[in-house]
N, C-alpha and C positions, 0 to 999 in steps of 0.2 A: 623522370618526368616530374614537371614543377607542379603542386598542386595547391590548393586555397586552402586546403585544412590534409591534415594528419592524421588519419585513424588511431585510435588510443581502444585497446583492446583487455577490460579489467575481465580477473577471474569470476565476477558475480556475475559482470554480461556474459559472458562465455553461459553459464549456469541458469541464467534467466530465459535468453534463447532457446536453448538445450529443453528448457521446461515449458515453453511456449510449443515447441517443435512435440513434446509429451502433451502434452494438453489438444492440439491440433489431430494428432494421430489419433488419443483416445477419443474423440468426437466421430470420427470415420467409421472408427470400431464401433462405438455405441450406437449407432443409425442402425448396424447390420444386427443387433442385437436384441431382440423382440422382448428380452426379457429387465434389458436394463436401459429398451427406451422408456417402458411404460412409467417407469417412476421418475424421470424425467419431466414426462409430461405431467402428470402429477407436479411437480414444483414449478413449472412456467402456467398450470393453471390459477397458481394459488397468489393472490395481489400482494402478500407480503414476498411474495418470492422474484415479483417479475422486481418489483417496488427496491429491495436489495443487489437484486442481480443490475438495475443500473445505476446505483450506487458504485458500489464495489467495480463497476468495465469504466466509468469516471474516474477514480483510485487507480485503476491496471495502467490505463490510457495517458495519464501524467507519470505514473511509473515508469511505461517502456520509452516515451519521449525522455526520461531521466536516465535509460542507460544505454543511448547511442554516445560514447564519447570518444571527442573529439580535441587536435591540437590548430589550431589556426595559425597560418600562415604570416607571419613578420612581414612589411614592404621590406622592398630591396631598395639601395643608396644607388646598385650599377647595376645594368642587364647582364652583365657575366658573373655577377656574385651566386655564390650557392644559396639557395632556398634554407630561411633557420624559418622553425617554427616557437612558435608562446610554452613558456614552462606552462600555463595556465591548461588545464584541463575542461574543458565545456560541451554540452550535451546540444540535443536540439533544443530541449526546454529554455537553456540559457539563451538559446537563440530566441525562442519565441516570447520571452519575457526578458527581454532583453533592457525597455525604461526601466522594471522592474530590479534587474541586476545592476544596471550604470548609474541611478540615481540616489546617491550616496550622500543622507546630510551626514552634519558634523555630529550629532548624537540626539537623544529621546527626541521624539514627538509624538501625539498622540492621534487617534486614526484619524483620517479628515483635517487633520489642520494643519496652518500655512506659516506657523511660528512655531520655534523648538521648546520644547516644554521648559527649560529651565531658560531662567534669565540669564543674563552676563551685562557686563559692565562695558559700553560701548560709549564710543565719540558722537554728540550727536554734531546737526550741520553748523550750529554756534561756535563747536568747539568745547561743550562740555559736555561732563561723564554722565549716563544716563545709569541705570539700572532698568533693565527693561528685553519684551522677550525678541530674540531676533528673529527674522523674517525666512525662510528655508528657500533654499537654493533651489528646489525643483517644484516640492507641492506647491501650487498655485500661482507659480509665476507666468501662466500666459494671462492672470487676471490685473485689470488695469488698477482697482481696488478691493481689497479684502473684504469687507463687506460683500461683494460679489458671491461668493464663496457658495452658499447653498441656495442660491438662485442657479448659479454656473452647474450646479450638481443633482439639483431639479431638470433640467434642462437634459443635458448627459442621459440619466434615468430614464427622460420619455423617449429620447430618442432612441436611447437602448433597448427598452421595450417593445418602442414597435420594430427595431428590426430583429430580434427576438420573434414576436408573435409572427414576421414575414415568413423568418425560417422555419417556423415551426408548423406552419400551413403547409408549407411546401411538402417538409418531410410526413407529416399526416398525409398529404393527399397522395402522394409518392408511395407511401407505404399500402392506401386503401387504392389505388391505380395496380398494384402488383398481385392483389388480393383478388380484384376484378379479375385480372386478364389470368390469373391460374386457375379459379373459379368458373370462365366464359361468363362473365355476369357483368351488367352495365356497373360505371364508378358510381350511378348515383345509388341504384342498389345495394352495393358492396357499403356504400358509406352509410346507409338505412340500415343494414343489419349489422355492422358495428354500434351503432348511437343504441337499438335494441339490444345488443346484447345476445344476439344470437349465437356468437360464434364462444367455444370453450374456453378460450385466451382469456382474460382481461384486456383488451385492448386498449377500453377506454381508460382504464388507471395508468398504462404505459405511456397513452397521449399526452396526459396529464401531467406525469413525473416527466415526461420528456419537455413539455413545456418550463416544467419549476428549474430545470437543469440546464434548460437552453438562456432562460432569462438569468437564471445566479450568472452563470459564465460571460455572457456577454456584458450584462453589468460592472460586474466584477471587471472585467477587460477593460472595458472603456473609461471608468472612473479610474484604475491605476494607471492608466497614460499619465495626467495630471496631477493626482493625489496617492498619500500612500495609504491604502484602505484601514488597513490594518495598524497606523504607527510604524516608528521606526524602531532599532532599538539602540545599544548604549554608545555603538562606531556607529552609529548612522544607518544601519543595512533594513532595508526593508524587511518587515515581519512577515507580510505575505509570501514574498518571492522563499524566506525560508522554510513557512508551513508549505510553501508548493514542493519544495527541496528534501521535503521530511518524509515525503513520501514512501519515491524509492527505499527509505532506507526501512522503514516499516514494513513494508511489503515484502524485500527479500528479507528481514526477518523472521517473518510470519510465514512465509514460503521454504526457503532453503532448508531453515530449522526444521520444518516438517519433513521433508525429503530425506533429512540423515535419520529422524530420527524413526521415519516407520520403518524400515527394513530390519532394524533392531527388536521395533516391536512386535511384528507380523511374526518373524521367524522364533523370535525366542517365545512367546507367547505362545503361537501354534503348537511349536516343539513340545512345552513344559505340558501344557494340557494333554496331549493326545498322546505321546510315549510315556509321561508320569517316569515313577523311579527316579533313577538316579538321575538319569536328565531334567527333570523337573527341578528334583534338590538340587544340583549344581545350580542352575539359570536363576532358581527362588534365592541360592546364596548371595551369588549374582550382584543383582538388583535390590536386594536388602543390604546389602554394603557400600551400595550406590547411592544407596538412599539415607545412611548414617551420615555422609558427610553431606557438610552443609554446604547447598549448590555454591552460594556466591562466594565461597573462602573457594573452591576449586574453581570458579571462571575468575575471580580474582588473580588465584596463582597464575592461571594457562595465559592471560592477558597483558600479565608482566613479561613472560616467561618470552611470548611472542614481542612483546616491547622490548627486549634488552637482545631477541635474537635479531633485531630488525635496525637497532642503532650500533650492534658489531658488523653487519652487513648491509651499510647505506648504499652502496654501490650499485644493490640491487632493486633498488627503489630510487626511481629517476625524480619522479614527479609526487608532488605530496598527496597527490589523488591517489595514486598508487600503493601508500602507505597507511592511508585510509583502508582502501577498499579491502589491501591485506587482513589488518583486523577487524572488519566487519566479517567476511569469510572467516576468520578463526572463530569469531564472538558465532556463529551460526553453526560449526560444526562443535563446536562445546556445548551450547543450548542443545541440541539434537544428541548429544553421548551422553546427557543429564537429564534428560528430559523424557525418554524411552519407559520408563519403568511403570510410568500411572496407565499409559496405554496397553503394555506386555498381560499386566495383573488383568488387568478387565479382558481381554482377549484368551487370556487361558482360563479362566473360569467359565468361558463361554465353550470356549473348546473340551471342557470335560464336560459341561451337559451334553453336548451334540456328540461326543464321542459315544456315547449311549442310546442313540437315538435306536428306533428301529431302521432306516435305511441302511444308517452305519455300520450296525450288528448284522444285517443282511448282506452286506456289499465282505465285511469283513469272514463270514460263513462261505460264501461261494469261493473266496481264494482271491481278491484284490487288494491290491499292493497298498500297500500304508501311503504312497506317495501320491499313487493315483485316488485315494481316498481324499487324502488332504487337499488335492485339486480341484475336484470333483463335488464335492460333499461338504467338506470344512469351511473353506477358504468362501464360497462363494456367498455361504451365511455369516460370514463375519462382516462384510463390507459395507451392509448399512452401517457396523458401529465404527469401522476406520473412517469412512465417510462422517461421520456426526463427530466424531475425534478431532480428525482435521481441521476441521474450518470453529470447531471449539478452541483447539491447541492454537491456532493462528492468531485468532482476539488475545490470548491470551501470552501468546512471545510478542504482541505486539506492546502489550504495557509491561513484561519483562525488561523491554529494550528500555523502556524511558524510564523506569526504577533500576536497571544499571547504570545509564550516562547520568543516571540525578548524583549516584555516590561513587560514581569516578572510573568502573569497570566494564565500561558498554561500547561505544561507539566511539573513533576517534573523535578529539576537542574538532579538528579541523573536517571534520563532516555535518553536515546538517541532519539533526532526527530531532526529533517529539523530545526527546528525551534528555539532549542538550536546550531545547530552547528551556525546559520546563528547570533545569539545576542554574542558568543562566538569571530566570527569573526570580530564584529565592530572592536575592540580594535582591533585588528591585519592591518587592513586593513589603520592605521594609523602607522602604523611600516614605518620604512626607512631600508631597503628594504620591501616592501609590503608583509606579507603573504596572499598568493590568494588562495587559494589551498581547504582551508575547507568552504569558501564563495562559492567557484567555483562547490564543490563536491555537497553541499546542494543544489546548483539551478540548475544544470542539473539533479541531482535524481530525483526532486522537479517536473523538469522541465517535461521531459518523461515521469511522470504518469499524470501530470495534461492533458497533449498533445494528451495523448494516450485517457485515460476519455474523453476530447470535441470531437475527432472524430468521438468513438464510442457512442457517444450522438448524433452526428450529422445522422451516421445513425440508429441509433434505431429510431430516430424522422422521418427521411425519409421514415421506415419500417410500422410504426405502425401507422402515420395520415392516417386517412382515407381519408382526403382531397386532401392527396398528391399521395393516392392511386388512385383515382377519374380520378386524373387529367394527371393521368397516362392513 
């Protein structure tokens, strides 16, 4: 059967899924869990936490649109001809930013403008050579004169705004309409003791960030039809459509790493703590020899290592997405076998105080098994501090990634991250006039999720110590 597009099936989506399908389950479970809804609700009360948590589902939500990929359908020349599909690789994102991807000058320009930043040497209508700057092929050619330009752009803004603030009524009232009718309480009440503040949420901070999030984006939208927000950069490619591009790749970063690397830490830290001996000394040698060599000379090796096993077997990498994706999945299970050891240490020194506790030494007196101890007793006090780990370790593979693609060991050239745009930019940033623009886009994308991750680390760690609960 003939179809418009080709499913393209990369090993991180596979693993992305898989982790969404993990995340969805443990939601299910945590409802039924009285003990680990309440600190939950603890972080959705707190306004730096709701303020975060829509950050970062912004971040997810251009992420998952970034790993449906897909091949599109070639026309056919005859109705009997066989269906070929584009060696190109493209996601939905590419679809929905789609002027975004097609609007390609010939090289720099700066954000908002309608001429390429550098001059060239052009024929004018007399017939002689001008020196002067040329006029861009997409930004601002619906306008009849370039003066135009930030009237045309004023205009775009209001009307963006209000339908911004249309949508954003809707989903307010939408929101306080579902509050009413599970409450049995009239909307205009419902919407009285939200503006009071009656209810435990922050609602009205959620209103608010939902509003700043609803006007960036539609802004954002409607001003890149026309113009390229953000500049171009050295081939012409749009800078935004790449900070939107860089996402993905940050994310399963900052994710996947995490994945390999706690089962490493949970297990061998639990272990070394709670059996001590000789188990401890092995796992301590371990992880102290782990830690002698210097990470980036061993992702350096494993990244060659996978490069030269991947140009003797081209065959098996069709498409250059494919070749990509391969070493980003290396580059994540390396960070995660290097990356185990800060988490392990802190977990087993936690494990040898609670190994001493009084429950412990009682559960251990009556005849209960070491394993059922560790289930039971161990495990379930460590998880505020995996919890505060995680979502530390995440900001923190997140700017791992762009200090390896800055010195050559990260991410493939033909992928887009934070991390290429930023080694991309040295050279630029030695220009007369400076190009700032793809430097500038890379560190506040960069900037905003790392921001948003330390907060809401900050309170998950507030929610879930029991020490801070205590002392509450």
């Amino acid at each position: 059967m003939n179809t418009s597009f080709l499913p393209v099936l990369l090993w991180t989506d596979v693993l992305v899924y898989l982790l969404i399908t993990v995340v969805i389950a443990s939601i299910f479970y945590i409802r039924k869990q009285a003990h680990l809804v309440t600190p939950w609700k603890l972080v959705l009360q707190r306004k730096r936490g709701v303020i975060s948590i829509m950050i970062l589902l912004c971040y997810v939500a251009v992420g998952l649109l970034d790993s449906v990929h897909f091949r599109e359908a070639l026309p056919k020349t005859s109705v009997d001809e066989m269906q070929h599909y584009s060696t190109e690789v493209i996601t939905l994102l590419d679809l929905a930013a789609t002027p975004l991807r097609q609007h390609v000058e010939k090289t720099y320009s700066a954000p908002f403008a309608t001429h390429l930043f550098v001059r060239e040497i052009r024929s004018s209508i007399d017939g002689q050579a001008e020196y002067n700057y040329p006029i861009l092929k997409f930004a601002g050619s619906h306008l009849i004169h370039p003066d135009e330009k930030w009237l045309d752009i004023k205009n775009t803004v209001v009307k963006s705004t209000l339908k911004g603030l249309i949508i954003w009524l809707i989903a307010c009232l939408a929101f306080s309409f579902f509050i009413a009718k599970r409450q049995r309480i009239s909307l205009k009440k419902a919407i009285s003791r939200i503006l009071m503040g009656h209810y435990p949420y922050p609602i009205k901070t959620a209103f608010f960030m939902l509003l700043l999030l609803i006007l960036f984006a539609i802004n954002i939208t409607d001003l890149s039809i026309n113009y390229h927000v953000m500049g171009t950069d050295k081939v012409g490619q749009d800078v935004l459509y790449q900070a939107l591009k860089s996402i993905r790749t940050g994310l399963i970063i900052g994710t996947l790493t995490t994945l390999v690397m706690l089962p490493f830490a949970l297990f061998m830290g639990i272990a070394a703590g709670y059996f001590k001996g000789w188990i401890d000394d092995v796992i301590q040698y371990i992880y102290t020899t782990l830690n002698s060599i210097p990470s980036v000379l061993l992702i350096a090796a494993a990244v060659l290592m996978l490069q030269v096993y991947m140009n003797n077997h081209a065959e098996d990498f069709v498409t250059v997405a494919q070749r990509a994706d391969m070493r980003l999945l290396f580059l994540c299970l390396i960070l995660g076998l290097t990356s185990w050891t800060g988490l392990c240490r802190i977990l087993r020194g936690e494990t040898l105080k609670l190994r001493e506790v009084d429950y412990v030494l009682a559960a251990r007196s009556l005849g209960v098994g070491s394993f059922s101890i560790l289930h039971r007793h161990i495990l379930p006090n460590l998880m505020h501090i995996v919890m505060i780990a995680i979502v530390l370790d995440f900001s923190g593979l997140v700017l791992a990634e762009a200090i390896l693609s800055y010195v050559g060991v990260g991410v493939d050239p033909s992928m887009n991250s934070w991390g290429n745009m930023i080694n991309s930019a040295r050279l630029e940033m030695a220009r007369e006039p400076i190009v700032w623009w793809s430097l500038s886009a890379a560190f506040f994308s960069m900037f905003i999720l790392v921001l948003a991750a330390n907060l809401f680390a900050d309170v998950v760690r507030d929610a879930f110590d029991p020490r801070v609960q205590t002392a509450r």
